[in-house]
FIDO-316710 format. One line per 3 residues: number of its first residue (from 1); for each residue x, y negated, z negated of N, C-alpha, C, O. Coordinates in steps of 0.2 Angstrom, whole numbers, plus 2048, in hexadecimal, padded with zeros to 3 digits. Layout:
NUM = X,Y,Z,X,Y,Z,X,Y,Z,X,Y,Z; ... $
! end
This chain:
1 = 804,806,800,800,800,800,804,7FA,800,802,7F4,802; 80B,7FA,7FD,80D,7F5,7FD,810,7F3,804,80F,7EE,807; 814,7F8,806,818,7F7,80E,813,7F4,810,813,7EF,813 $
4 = 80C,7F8,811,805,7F4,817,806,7EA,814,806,7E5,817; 805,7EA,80F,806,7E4,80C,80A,7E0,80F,808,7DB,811; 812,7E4,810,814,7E0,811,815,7DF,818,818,7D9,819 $
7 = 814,7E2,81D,812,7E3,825,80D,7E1,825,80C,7E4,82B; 809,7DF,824,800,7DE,827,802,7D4,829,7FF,7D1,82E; 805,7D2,826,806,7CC,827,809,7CA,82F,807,7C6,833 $
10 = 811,7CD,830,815,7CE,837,80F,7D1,83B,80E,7CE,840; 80C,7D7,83A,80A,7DC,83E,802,7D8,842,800,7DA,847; 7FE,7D2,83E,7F9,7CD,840,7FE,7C9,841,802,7CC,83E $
13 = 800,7C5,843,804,7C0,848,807,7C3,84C,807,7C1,851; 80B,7CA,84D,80D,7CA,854,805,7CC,858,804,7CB,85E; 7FF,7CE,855,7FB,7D0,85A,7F8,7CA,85A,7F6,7CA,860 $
16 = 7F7,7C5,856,7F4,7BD,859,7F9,7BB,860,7F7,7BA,865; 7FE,7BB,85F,803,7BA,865,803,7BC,869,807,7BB,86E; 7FF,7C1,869,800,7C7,872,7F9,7C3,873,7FA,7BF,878 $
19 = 7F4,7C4,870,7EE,7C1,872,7ED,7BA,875,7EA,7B8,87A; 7F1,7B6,870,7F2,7AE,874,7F7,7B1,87C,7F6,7AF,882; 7FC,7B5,87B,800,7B3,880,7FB,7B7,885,7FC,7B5,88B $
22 = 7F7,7BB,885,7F2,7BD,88B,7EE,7B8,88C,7EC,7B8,891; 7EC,7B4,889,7E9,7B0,88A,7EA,7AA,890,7E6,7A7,894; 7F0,7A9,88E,7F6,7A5,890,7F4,7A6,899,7F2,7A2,89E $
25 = 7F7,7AE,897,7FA,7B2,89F,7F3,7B1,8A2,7F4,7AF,8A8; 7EC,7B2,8A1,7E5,7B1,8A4,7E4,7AB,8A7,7E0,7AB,8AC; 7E6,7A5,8A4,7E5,7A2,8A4,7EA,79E,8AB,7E8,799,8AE $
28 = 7F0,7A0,8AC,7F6,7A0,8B1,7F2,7A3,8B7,7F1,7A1,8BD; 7F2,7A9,8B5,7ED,7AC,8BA,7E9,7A8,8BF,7EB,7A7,8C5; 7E4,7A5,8BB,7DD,7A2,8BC,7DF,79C,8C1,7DC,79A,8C6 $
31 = 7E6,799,8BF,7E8,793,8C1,7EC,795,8CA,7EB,793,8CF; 7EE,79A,8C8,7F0,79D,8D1,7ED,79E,8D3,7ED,79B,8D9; 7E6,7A3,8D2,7E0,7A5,8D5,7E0,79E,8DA,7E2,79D,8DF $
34 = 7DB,79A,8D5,7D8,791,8D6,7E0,78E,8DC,7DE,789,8E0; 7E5,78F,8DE,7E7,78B,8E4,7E7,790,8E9,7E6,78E,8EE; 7E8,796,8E8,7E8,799,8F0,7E1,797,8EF,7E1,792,8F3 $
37 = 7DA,798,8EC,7D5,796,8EF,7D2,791,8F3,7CF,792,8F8; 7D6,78C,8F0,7D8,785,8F4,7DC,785,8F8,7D8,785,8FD; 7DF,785,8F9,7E5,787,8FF,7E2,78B,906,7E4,78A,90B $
40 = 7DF,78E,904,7DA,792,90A,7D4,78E,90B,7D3,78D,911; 7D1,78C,908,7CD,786,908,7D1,780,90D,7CF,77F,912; 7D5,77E,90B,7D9,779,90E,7DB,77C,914,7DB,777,919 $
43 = 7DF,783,917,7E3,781,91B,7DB,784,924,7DC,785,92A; 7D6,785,921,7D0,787,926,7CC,780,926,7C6,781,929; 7CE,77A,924,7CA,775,925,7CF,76E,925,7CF,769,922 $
46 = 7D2,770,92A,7D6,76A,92D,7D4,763,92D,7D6,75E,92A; 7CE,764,933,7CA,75D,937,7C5,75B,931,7C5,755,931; 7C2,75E,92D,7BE,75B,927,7C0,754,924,7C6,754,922 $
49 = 7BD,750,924,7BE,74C,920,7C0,749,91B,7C3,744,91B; 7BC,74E,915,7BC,751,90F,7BE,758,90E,7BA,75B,90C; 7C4,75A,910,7C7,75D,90F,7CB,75D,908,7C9,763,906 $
52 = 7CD,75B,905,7D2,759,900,7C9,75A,8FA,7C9,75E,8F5; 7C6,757,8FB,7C1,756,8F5,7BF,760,8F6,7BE,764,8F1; 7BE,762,8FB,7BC,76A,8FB,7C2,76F,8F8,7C1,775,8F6 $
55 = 7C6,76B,8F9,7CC,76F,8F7,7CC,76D,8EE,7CC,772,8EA; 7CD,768,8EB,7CA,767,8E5,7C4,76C,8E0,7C5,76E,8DA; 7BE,76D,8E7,7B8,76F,8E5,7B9,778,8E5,7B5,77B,8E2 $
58 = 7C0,77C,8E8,7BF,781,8E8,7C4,783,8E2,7C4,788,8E0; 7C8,780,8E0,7CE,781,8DB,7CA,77F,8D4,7CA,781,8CE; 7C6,77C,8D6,7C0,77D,8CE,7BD,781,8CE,7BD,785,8C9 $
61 = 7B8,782,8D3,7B4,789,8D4,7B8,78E,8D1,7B6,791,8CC; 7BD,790,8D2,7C0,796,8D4,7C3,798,8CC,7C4,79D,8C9; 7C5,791,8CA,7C7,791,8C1,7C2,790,8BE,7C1,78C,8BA $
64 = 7BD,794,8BE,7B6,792,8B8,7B9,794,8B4,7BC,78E,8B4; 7BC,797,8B0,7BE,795,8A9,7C3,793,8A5,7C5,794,89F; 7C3,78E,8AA,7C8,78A,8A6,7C6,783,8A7,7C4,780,8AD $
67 = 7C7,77F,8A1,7C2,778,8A2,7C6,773,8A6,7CB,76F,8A5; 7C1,773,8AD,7C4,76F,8B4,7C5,768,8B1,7C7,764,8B5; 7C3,765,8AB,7C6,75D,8AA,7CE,75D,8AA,7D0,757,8AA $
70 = 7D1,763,8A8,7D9,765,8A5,7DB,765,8AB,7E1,764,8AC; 7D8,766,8B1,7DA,76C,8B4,7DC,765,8BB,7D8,762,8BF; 7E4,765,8BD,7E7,760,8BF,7E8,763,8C6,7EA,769,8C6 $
73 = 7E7,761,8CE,7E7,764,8D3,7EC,75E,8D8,7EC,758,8D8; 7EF,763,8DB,7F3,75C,8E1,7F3,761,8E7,7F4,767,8E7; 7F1,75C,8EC,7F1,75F,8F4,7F5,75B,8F9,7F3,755,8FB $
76 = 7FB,75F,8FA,7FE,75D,8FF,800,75E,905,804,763,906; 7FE,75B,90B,7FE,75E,912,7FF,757,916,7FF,751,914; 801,75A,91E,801,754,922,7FC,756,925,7FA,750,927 $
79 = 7F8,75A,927,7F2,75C,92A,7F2,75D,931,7ED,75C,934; 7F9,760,933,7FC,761,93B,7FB,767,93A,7FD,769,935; 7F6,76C,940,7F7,772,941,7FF,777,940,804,774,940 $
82 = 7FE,77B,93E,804,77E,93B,809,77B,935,80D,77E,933; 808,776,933,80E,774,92D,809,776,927,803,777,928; 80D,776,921,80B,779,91B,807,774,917,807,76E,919 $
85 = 803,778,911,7FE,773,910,7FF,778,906,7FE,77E,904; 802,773,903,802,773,8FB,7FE,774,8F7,7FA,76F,8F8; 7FB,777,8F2,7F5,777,8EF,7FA,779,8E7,7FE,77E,8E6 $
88 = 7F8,772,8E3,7FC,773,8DD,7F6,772,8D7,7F1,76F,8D7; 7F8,777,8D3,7F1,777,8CD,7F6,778,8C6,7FB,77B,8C5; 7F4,772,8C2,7F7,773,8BB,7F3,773,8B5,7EF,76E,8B4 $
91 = 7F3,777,8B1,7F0,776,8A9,7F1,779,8A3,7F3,77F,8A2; 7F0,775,89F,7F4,772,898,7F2,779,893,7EC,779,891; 7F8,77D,892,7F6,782,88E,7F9,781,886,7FE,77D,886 $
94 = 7F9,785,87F,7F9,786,87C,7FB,78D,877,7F9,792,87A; 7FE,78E,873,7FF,796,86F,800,793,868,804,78F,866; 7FB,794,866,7FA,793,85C,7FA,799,85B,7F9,79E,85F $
97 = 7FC,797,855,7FD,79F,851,7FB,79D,848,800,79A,845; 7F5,79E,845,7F5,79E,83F,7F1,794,840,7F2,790,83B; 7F0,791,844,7F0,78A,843,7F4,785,846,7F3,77F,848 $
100 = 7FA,789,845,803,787,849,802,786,84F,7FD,78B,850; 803,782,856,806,780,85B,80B,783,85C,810,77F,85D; 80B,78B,85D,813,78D,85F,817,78A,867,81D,788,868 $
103 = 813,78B,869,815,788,870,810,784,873,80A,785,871; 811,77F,879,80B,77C,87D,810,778,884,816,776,883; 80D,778,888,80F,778,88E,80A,776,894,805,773,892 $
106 = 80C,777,89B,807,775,8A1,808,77B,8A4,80E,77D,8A5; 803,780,8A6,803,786,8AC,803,782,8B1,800,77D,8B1; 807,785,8B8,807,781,8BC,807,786,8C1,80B,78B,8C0 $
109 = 804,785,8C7,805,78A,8CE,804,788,8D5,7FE,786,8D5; 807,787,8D9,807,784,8DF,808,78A,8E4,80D,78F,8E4; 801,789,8EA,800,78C,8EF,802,78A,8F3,801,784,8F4 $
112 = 808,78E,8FB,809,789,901,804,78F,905,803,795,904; 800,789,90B,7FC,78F,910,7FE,789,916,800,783,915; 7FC,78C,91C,7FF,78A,922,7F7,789,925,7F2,78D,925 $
115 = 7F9,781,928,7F2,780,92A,7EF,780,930,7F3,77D,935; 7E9,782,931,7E8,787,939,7E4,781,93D,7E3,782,942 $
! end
């Protein structure tokens, strides 16, 4: 009983920390998904006008779970057939542990797609 005692304490903080750090990884995930979204969105609507706002609108779609006010998007293109077209997505993540702010940071993920 006593060893449980004294292990129950490490042995609940590393499993809080697997769980934030999966959290973490879901959430990185979420944020790549969200620019190839966009990115393919962008690079099949060249001549649109609102292009840039579609491509916006599918990098949110695509992230529902993660709250799109955080959720930071840059689209860079010359919009010349064939040249590359940037879909960059970033958001501000977190790892508490116990209350603690052990770590905090930006996920960040940038798509290139070639525009048709």
């Amino acid at each position: 009983m006593v060893e449980f005692t004294l292990v129950l304490p490490i042995l609940c903080l590393v499993l809080f920390g697997v769980i934030q750090m999966g959290i973490v990884f879901h959430d990185y995930i979420t944020v790549t998904d969200a620019t190839r979204a966009g990115a393919r969105v962008g690079a099949v609507s060249r001549q649109d006008p609102s292009r840039v706002s579609k491509i916006n609108t599918a990098v949110k779609a695509s992230a529902t779970n993660l709250d799109s006010s955080k959720l930071g998007i840059t689209v860079s293109s010359s919009w010349a057939p064939g040249t590359d077209l940037n879909v960059t997505a970033s958001y501000p993540y977190e790892v508490s542990l116990l209350g603690m702010v052990v770590k905090s940071g930006t996920l960040s993920s940038t798509t290139t797609e070639r525009v048709e």
